[in-house]
C-alpha positions in Angstrom: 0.0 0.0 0.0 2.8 2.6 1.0 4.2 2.5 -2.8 0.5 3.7 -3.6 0.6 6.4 -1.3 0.4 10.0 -3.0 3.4 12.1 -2.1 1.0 14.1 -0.2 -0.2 11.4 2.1 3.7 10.2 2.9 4.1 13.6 3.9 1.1 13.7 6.2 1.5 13.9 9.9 -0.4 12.6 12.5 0.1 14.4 15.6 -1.9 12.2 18.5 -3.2 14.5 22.1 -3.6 12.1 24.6 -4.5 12.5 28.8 -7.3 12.4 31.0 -10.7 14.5 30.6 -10.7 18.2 30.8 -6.9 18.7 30.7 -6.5 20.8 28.2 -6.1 18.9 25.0 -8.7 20.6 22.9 -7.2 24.0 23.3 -3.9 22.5 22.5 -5.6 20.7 19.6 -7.0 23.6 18.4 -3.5 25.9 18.9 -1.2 22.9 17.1 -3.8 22.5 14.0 -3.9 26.7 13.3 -0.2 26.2 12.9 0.3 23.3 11.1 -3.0 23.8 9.1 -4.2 20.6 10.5 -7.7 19.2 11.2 -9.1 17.2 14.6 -10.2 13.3 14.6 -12.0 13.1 18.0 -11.7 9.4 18.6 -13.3 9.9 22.4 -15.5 6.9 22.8 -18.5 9.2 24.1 -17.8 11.9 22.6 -19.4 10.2 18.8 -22.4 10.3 20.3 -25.1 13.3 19.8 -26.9 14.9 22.9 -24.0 13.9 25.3 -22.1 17.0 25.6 -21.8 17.0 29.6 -18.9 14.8 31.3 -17.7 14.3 28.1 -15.9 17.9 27.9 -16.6 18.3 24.1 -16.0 20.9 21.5 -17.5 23.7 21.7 -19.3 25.5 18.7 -17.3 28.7 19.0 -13.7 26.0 19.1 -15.5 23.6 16.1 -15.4 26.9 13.8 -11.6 27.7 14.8 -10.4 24.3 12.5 -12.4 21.3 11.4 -13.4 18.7 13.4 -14.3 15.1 12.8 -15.4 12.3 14.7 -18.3 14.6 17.2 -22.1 13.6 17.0 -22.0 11.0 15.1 -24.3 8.4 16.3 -27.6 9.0 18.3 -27.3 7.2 21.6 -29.9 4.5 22.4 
């Protein structure tokens, strides 16, 4: 697969945030992608789901607008 790769995607970096809730990972998130011109892949395990926005110390609107993020809301919870 790697000698498929575009030169664009070998390039790519993948710069993974990591540590407990409410630690200050977003606004890092947020400060790292404005500079690199990068994008956020929430892979929280509650945070996919729509509706759950407290304890799970997601996103806010206003820092969703700063640089795009993927992986929020996805799935309704049942």
């Amino acid at each position: 697969m790697a000698e498929r790769a575009t030169p664009a995607l070998r390039a790519a970096r993948v710069i993974a945030l990591v540590g407990a809730t409410a630690t200050g990972k977003t606004a890092l998130g947020i400060e790292v992608a404005r500079k690199v011109g990068g994008e956020i892949i929430s892979v929280d395990s509650r945070q996919l789901y729509r509706k759950m926005d407290i304890g799970t110390a997601k996103a806010t609107p206003e820092q969703r607008a700063a640089v795009p993020h993927f992986g929020l809301d996805l799935v309704d919870p049942d």
